[in-house]
N, C-alpha and C positions, 0 to 999 in steps of 0.2 A: 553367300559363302565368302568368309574372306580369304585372299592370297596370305602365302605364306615365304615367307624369306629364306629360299636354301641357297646357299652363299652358291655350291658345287654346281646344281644345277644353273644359274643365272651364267656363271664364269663358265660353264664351257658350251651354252647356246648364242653368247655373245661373242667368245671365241674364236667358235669351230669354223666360222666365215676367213678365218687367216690364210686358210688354205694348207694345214701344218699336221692335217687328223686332230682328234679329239683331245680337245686340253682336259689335263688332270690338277685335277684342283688340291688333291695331295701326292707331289710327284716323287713322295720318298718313297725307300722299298720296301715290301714287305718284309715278316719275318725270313721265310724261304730263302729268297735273293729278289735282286734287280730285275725289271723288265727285259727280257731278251725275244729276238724273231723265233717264233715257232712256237710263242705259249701258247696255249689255250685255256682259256679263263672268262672272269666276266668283270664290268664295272658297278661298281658301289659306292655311290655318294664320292664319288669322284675320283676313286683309285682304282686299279686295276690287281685283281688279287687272281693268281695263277690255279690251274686245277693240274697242271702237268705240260710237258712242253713236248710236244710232236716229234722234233728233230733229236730227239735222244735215242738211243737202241733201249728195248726192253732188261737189258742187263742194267743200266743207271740207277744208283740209290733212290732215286726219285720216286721208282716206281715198287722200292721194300716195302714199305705197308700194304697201300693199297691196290698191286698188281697192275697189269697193263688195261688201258683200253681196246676191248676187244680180244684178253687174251692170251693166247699162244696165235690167232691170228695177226695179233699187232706185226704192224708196218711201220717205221719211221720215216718222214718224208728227209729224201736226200735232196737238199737244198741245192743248185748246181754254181759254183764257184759265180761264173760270170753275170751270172743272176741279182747275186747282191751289190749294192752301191754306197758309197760310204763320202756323205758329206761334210767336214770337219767343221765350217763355217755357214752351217747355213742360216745361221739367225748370229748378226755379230753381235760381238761381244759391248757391254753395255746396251744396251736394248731396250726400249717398253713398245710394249703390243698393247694396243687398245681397241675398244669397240669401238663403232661409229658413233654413238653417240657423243664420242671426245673430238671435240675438231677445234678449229682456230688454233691448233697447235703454236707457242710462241716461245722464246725464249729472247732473254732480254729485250723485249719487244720487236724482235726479229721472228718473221717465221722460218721456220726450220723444223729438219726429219727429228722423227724423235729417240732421241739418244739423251741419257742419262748424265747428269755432272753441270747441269745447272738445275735453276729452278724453271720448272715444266707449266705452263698455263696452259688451259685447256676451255674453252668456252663450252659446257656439257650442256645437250639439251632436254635433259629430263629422262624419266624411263627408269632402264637398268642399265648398268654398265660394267664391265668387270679391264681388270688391266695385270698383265704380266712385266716383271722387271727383271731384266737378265743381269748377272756382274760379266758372266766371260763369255756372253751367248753358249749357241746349243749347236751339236754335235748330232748329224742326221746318219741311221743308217735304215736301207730298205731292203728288201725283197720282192723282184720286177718278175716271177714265175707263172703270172695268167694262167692261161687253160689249165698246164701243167699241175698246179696248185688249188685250181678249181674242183678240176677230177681227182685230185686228193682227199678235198675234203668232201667232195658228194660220193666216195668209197666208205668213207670213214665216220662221219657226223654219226650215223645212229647209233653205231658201239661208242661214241665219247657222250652222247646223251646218256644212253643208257649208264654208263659208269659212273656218270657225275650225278645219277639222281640222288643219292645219299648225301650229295658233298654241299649243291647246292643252298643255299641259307636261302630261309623263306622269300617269299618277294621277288626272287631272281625265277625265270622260265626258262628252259630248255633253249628258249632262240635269243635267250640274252646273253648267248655262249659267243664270243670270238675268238677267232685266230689273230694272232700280234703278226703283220708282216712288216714293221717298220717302227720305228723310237727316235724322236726328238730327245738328248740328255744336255744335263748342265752341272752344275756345280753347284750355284748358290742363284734363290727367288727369291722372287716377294710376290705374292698374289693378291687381289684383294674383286673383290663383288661388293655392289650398293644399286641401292633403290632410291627416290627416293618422291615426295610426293607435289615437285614443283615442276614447271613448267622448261626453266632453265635455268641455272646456276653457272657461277666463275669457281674453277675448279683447279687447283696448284698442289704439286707436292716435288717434293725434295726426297731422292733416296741414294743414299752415299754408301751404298754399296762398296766392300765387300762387308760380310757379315763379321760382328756386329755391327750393326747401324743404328743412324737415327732418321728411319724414314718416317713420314709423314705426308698426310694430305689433310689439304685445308678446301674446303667448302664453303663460298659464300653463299646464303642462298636465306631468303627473306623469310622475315620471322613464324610466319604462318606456313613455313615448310618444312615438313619433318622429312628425318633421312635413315636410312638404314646401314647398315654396313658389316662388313667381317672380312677378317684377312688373314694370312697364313704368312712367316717368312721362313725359308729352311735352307740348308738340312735341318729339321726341329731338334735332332739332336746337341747341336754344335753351339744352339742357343742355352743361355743359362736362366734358370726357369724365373728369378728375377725378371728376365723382359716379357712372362706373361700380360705383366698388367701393361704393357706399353704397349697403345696398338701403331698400328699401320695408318689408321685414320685418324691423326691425334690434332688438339690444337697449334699454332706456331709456339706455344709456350713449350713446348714438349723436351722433356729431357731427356739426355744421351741414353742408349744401350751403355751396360759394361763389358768391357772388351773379355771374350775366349777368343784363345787361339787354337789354331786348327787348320787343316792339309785339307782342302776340297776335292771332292773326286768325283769327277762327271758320269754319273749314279742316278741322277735326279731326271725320272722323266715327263717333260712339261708337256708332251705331246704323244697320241699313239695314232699312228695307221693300222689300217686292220681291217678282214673279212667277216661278214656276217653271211650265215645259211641258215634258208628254212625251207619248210617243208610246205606244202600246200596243206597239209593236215593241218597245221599247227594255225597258217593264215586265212584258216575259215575263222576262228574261234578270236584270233586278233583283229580281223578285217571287219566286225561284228562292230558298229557304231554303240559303241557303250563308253557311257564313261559311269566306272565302279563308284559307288555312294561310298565305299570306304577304298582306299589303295591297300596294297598287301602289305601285312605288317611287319616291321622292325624288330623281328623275334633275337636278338641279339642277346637278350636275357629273358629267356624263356620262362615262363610261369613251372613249367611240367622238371625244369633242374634246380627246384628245392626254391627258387626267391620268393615262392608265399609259406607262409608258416601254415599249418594245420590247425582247419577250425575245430574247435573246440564243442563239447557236448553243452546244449542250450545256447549255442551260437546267435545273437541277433543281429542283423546283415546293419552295414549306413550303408544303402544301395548306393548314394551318390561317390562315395569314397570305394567303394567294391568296383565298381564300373568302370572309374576309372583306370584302377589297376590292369585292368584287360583291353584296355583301350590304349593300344600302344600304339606312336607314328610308325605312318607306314614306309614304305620305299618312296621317294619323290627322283625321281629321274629323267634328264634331260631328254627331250625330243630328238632321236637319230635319223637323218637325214637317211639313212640307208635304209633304215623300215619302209622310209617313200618307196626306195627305188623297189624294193622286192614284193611290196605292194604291186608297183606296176608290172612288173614281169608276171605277174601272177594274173593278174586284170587281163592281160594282153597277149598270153599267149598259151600254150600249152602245157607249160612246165611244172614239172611234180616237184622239184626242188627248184631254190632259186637262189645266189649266190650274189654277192654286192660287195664291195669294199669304196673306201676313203676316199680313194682318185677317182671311182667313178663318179662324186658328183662333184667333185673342181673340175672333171674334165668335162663334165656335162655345161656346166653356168661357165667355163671360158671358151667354149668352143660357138656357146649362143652368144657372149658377151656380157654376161649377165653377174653379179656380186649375188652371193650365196646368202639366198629365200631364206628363212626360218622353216619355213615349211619347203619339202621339193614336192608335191603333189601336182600342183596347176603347174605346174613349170614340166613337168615331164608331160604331162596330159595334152600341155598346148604342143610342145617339140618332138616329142611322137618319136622319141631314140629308138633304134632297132634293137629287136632283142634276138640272142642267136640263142638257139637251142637244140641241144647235141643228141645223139641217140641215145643216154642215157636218163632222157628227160629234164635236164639241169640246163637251166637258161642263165644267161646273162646279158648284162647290155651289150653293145658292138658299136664304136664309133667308127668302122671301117666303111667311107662313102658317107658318113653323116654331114649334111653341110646344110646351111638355111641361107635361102636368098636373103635381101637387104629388106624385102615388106613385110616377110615372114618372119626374121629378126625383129623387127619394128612392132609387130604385135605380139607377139612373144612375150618383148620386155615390158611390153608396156599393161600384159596381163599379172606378169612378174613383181610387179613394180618397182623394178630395179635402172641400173643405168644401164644402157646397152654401150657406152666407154669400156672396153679389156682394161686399159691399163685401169682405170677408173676401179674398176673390179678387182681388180686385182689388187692395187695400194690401199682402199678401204674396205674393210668386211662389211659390209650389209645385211642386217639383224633388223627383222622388222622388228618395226619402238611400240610396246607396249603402252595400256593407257597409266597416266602420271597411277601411282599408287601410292596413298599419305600412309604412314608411320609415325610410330609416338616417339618421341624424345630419349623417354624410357626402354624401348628396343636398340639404343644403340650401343649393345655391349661388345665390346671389342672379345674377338675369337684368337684363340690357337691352341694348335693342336687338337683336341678333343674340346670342343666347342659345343656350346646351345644354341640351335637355330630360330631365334625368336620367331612368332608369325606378326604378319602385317596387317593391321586392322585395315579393313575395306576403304577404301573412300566410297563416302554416300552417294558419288554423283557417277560411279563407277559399276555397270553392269556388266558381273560374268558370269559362266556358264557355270549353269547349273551340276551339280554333280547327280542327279536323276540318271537313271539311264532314257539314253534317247535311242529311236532305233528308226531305219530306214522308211516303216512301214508300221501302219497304225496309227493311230489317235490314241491322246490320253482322257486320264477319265473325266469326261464332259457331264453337262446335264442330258441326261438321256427322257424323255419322252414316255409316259407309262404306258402301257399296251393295257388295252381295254380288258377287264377282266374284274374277278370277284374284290373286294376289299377284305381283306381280312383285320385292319384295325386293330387297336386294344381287345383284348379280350375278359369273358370273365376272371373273377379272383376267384381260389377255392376256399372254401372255411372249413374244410376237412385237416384233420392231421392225424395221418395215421397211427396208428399202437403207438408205440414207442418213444415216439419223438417226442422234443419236448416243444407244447404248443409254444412258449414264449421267444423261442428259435423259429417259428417260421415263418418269412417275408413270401407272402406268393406275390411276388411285384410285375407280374408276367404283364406283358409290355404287346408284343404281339403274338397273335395264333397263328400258322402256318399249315393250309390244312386239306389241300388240294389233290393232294395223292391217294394213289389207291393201295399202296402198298406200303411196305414198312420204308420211313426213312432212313438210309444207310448213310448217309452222309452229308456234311453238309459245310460250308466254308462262307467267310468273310473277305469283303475286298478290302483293300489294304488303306483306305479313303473311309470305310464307314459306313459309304453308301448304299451296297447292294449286300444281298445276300444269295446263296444257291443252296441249294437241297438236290440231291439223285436220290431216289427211291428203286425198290424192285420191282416196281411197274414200268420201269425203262423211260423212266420221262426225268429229264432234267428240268428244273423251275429256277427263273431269278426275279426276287423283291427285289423292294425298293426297301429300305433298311430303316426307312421314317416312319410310312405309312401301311407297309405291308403287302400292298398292291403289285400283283404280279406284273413283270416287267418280261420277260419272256419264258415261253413254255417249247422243250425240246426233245419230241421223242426219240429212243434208239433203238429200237428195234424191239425187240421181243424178252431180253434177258436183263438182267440188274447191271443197276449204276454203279459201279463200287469206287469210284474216288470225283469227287471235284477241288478247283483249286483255283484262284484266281488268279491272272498275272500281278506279279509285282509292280506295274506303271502302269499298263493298257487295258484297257474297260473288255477283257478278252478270260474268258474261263476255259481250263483245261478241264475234261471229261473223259474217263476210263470207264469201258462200257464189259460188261463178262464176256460179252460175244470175241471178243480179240481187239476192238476198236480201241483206240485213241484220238478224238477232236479238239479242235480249238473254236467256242464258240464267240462268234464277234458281239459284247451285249446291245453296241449303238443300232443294228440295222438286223440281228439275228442270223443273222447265215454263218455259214461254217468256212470257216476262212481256212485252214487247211485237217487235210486228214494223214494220219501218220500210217506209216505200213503197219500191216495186223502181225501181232504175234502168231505164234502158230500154240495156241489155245488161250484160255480165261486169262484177262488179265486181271492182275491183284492189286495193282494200285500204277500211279503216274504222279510226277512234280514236276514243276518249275523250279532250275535252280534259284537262288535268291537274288540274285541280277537279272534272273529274266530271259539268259541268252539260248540255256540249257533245257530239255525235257528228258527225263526219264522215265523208262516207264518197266516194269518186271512181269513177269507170267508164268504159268503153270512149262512153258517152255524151257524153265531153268536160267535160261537170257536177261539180261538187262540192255533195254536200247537206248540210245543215245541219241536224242534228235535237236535238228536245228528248229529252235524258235518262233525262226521267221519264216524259213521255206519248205519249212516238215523236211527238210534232206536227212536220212538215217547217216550219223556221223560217226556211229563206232557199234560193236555189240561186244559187251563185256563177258565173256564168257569163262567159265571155270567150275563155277557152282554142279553139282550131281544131283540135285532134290530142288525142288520147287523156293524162288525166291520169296522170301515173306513181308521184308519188310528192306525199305531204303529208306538215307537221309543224305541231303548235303552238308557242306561244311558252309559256315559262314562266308565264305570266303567265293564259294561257288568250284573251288579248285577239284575237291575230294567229294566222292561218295561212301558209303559203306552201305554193306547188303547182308541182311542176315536171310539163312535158308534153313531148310528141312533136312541138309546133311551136317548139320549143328555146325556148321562155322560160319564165320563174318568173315569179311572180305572190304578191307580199305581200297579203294581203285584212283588213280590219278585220272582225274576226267578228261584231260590233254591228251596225255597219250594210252590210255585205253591200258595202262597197265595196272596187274596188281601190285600194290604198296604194299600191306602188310596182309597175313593170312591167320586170322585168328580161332585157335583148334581147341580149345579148353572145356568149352561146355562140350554136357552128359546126353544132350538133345538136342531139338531145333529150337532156335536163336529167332524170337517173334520178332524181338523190336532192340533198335539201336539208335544212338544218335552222338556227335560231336559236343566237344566242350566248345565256349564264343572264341577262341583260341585257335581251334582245329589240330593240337598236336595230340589232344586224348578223345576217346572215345568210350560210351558206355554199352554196354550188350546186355543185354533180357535173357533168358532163357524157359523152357519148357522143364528144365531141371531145378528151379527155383533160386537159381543165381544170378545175381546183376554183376557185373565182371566191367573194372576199368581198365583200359590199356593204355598205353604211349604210342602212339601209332609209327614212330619211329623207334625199329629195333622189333617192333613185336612185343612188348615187353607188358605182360600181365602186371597192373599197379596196387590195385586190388580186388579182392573176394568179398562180396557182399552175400551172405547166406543166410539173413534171418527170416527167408520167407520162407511157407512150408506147402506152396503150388505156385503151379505154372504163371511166372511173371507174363504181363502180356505190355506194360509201359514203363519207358523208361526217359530221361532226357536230365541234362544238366540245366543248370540256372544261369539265368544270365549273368552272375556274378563270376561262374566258373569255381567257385568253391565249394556248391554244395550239388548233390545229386538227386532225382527221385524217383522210385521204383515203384509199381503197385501191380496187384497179383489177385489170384484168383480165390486166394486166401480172405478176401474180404477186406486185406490191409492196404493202406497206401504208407511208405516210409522214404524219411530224408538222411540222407549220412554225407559226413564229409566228404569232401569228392579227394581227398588226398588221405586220410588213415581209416576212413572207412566206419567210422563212430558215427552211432545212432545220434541224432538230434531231434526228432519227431517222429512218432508213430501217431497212427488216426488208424480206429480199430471201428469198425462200424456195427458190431452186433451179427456179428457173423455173415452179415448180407454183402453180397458181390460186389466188387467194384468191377464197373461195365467200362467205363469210359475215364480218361483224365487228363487236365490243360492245366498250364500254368501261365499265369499272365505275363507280357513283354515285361514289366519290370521287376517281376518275378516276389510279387506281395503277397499274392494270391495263390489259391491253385484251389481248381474246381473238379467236382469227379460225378459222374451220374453211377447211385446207387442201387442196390438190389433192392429196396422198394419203391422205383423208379421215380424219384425226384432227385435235385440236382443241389450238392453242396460244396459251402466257400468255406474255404478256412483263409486264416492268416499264414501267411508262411512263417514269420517270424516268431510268432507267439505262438504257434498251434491253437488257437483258439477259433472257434466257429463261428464266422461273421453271419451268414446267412443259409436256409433252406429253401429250395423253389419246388412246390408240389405244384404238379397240375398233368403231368402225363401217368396217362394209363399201364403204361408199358414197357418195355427196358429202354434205357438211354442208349442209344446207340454211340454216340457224338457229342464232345462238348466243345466249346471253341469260345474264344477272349477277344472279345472287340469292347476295348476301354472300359468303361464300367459296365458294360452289359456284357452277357452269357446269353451266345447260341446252343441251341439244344436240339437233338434229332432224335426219335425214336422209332420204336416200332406201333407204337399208336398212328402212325401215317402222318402224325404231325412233327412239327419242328416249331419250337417257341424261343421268342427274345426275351428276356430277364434283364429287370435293373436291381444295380446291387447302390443299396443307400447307404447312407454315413459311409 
């Protein structure tokens, strides 16, 4: 996978080691106003954008839209006079802050601090590096209120959650909300971030501040090394758009800025201090060793406010060009040093909330003697800081009596791998150095203002982590070993074709027979590799092939009553089983045993998932409930509750974030799986609501009904999109395309149909001769879509063409189940078998 170049991120993980709070890589201000102490808000790609600010009374304009947090109970925190501190100089004026990777600082071949007004040499030693340039330095002011301000916000966080859920933009979470307790301001910057893919380079620039200028950096660095770069100078206003094209990284040829004139006003904040609180709810579900195969995406222009146009009747998809549209970057965000710390409070002590700011971890790495880790994990885990924790359950660190002897220090740093020198520490930020990463020549497009962040093609000799999820426990999926047992193998072809069909449509290409049960198969799934297969039946036995050969691989009874769901995990060679009796297990396929059991419903349960990362279980029942479980240690993490009738059907969101549940008291129910709340409540259908599912987007969703309507919504607002009513019985499937453009319903009418997923125009209908449609899939790249028919064989259409690629005869009896594993179709019925299908040309 390769790295990718986000200027914001690189500039304040090489930064934040200044000891100054988190650099802003755009420190202008928003629309609203400037940073002030008492926002609360969140950052985004390197700015700080407010949701409201605490220290106001509920009377302030601020709060004319959208009401107080919390209320008619809002409280404003009364800041107390002698609390705040106000440093004029604390970064002087003329300035550059650099990473460690810049050293040999020189000027005229002298070394000296680095201060602006000559030309600056830098002997850089590869990596990333990012560098700040002040004209009149910066302007500190703080808020030193502890406890006081602690038990403010552990009163308060959950009404500012709860308020900000709407406000939030995709990608940000509930605990990426902070309190502003202090601001670094300036006048006039220059920022810049680079990468680049050599080993070490001689590195110069000139910046002749004030604005405009003609700064520049010059990079020497051998021909076989490519380099990356972007830079910002501001207030971006005051610049005339002429100096877009000029960057901050430019050659010695480089030409003057044109002068504007202009009054600077120390506005610009290049640094923020600030508290972060969570919840111990919140750090089961972050504490969870995953890293997401996609990050949360960049909904900034959302699909669902009109920027795709409406497909058209006879629509034919270019899947590679549809795909992309919905495939939008996601959030890329610096590593916070304070998620360590409240990590650890959580690891280590009792506390239901846990509360962190800025100072606690400069005061943590100079109190050891340490320059500030990239990561603070092993650095708190080796130094064992006290955490105090009050009777309101809210912990925090406590450096009161914290001290380390001199052998304890000594190993300490030396697991750290830092310098155990203070001053040391403190005059150089310590950022541990990434490996060299190459970039093309052609990446080096100078940025401002609203910039493209090119990505960084890999270097080949460079291994990183996989975006898979990984998780504490478990293996992935290995060669597993076949358990002695029948072969089931190829099987016969049939040479029948029933009435109606037409014989030159039908491919019996039936691959393998599956046939070991004694009762009907109800279901049946693919792992996500290829290689196994599972079937549950009503015989109470779960079975798993080997997906080449046939050969049962393990055989699993549950008791006395029907299997009604299986499901494979997304990485680990591990199947989820919902059993009628109330059960829910997780079967291990390498060694067979049951690696954990979830608590029982209190009656039949109707189905259970994996979310799509893997971290989540859900499971519904006849109890009206939706559970919520953990993964890896069956922990029951939440119970969705709300519903009055029996749940029928769930789905996730791609994303893992959202669920939605249709029931038997005809509504659906969006729920944030975080926090256990309902998002939207959707009341429209005449009946109960069978089947539902997300657009690849997650901001719409589609619902079935018993009332013969497929219904789209926005899941923000509530907001009915359209009315799908050309069926004429009860829908029983439904789901969007992986394009996100078009939808598919099929019903009991015998029809299966496709319509725009934005004005609701038919673009295919498939009528079958009045016979049932029992079951229906659509293939991951959504070409296909296969359905088992009311004369029990299984057919493919094109999705694009509506034309009939293939028919698969060979079961006796209803399809129960269809399922899409690359060119073959899983099939399960009530003949007690379940057959593989290869679909040719």
């Amino acid at each position: 996978m390769s790295d990718e170049f986000h200027a914001h991120k690189i500039y304040a993980q090489r930064l934040y080691g200044l000891g100054h709070g988190m650099p802003l890589w755009v420190p202008e201000p928003t629309a609203n106003s400037e940073v002030e102490i008492g926002d609360v808000g969140y950052l985004y790609k390197g700015r700080f954008y407010r949701l409201f600010n605490a220290t106001l009374p509920a009377s302030d304009p601020i709060f004319e839209e959208n009401g107080c947090p919390g209320g008619t109970a809002y409280q404003p925190f009364q800041a107390q006079s002698t609390a705040m501190f106000d440093l004029p100089d604390a970064i002087p004026p003329k300035s550059t802050l650099y990473c460690k990777s810049l050293r040999q600082l020189q000027i005229d071949g002298q070394a000296a601090t680095p201060v602006v007004g000559g030309g600056l040499s830098f002997q850089y030693t590869g990596g990333r590096g990012a560098i700040l340039v002040l004209e009149d330095g910066a302007v500190n002011k703080e808020l030193h209120e502890g406890r006081r301000l602690a038990n403010y916000m552990r009163q308060n966080y959950e009404s500012w959650n709860e308020w900000a859920q709407e406000k939030l933009p995709e990608g940000i979470e509930h605990d990426d909300i902070i309190f502003v307790r202090g601001w670094m301001k300036t006048t006039q910057w220059a920022v810049a971030a680079f990468a680049d893919g050599g080993r070490a380079a001689s590195l110069s620039f000139n910046t002749n501040l004030p604005l405009p200028a003609n700064p520049s950096l010059t990079m020497s660095v051998s021909s076989n090394v490519s380099f990356s770069k972007q830079h910002r100078i501001g207030p971006s206003r005051l610049v005339q758009r002429v100096t877009q094209n000029r960057p901050l990284l430019t050659a010695p040829d480089s030409q003057p800025h044109i002068p504007v004139e202009f009054e600077p006003k120390a506005n610009q904040c290049v640094f923020l201090q600030y508290y972060k609180i969570k919840s111990r709810r919140w750090w089961i579900w972050r504490s969870m060793e995953i890293k997401a195969a996609a990050e949360p995406r960049d909904l900034s222009r959302p699909p669902d406010e009109g920027s795709f146009p409406p497909v058209p009747a006879g629509y034919t998809s270019d899947t590679s060009s549809v795909l992309e549209l919905e495939s939008v970057p996601g959030v890329s965000r610096p590593h916070d040093p304070i998620d360590d710390i409240l990590d650890y409070i959580f690891k280590n002590s009792e506390a239901e909330v846990a509360i962190g700011n800025d100072g606690d971890v400069y005061t943590l790495c100079r109190q050891i003697g340490v320059a500030v880790p990239e990561n603070l994990t092993s650095l708190l885990e080796s130094a064992m800081p006290f955490i105090e924790v009050n009777e309101d359950r809210l912990g925090m660190l406590s450096f009161e009596g914290f001290e380390l002897h001199a052998a304890e220090r000594a190993n300490i740093t030396q697991i750290a791998g830092t310098s155990a020198d203070p001053e040391m520490a403190e005059e150089t930020p310590t950022l541990s150095m990434d490996q060299p990463i190459a970039v093309s020549e052609n990446d080096l497009t100078p940025a401002f203002e609203q910039h493209v962040e090119p990505p960084l093609p890999s270097d080949p000799s460079f291994v990183g982590s996989s975006e898979s999820a990984t998780f504490g426990a478990g293996t992935s999926y290995t060669d597993i070993p076949d358990e002695e047992g029948p072969i089931a193998g190829p099987s016969r072809h049939s040479d029948e074709a029933p009435g109606d069909i037409h014989t030159s449509r039908v491919k019996a290409h039936e691959q393998l027979l599956l046939q070991e049960h004694e009762g009907s198969v109800v279901c049946c799934d693919i792992s996500p590799d290829g290689r196994y297969l599972a079937t549950g039946s009503e015989d109470a036995v779960v079975r798993v092939w080997d997906a080449s050969t046939g050969n049962r691989i393990r055989s699993c009874p549950r008791g006395t009553q029907s299997i009604v769901s299986v499901m494979f995990h997304p990485t680990r060679p591990e199947l989820l089983v919902a059993s009628a009796d109330g059960s829910v297990i997780i079967l291990h396929i390498e060694d067979g045993s049951i690696r954990s059991v979830l608590g029982e419903h209190e009656g039949d349960v109707c189905a259970a998932a994996f979310s799509p990362d893997g971290r989540i279980i859900a499971s519904v029942s006849v109890d009206f409930v939706i559970g919520l479980w953990h993964a890896d240690t069956g922990e029951r993490l939440a119970n969705l509750v709300g519903h009055t009738a029996v749940v029928l059907c769930l789905a996730f969101s791609a994303d893992s974030k959202r669920l939605i549940s249709g029931s038997g008291d005809h509504i659906a129910c969006v729920w944030d799986v975080m926090t256990a709340n309902a998002l939207a409540i959707l009341q429209e259908h005449e009946e109960v609501v069978t089947c539902a599912a997300f657009s690849p987007d997650g901001l719409r969703v589609i619902t079935g009904s018993d009332d013969g309507t497929a219904r789209i919504w926005k899941v923000k607002g509530e907001e009915e999109l359209v009315t799908l009513g050309e069926h004429t019985a009860p829908i029983h499937f439904v789901t969007f395309f992986p394009d996100g453009q078009r939808v598919l319903s099929a019903s009991d009418d015998g029809t299966i149909k496709m319509f725009s997923s934005w004005d609701g125009s038919r673009i295919h209908s498939w009528e079958d001769n009045d016979q049932t449609v029992t079951s229906v899939a659509v293939s991951d790249d959504g070409s296909l879509i296969c359905a088992g028919v009311g004369n029990n064989s299984v057919k493919v259409w094109n999705a694009d063409t509506g034309e009939l690629v293939t028919e698969f005869v060979g079961h006796t009896d209803k399809v129960n189940m269809v399922k899409f594993a690359g060119d073959r179709v899983l099939s399960a019925s009530d003949d007690r078998s379940a057959r593989v299908w290869k679909i040719e040309g």
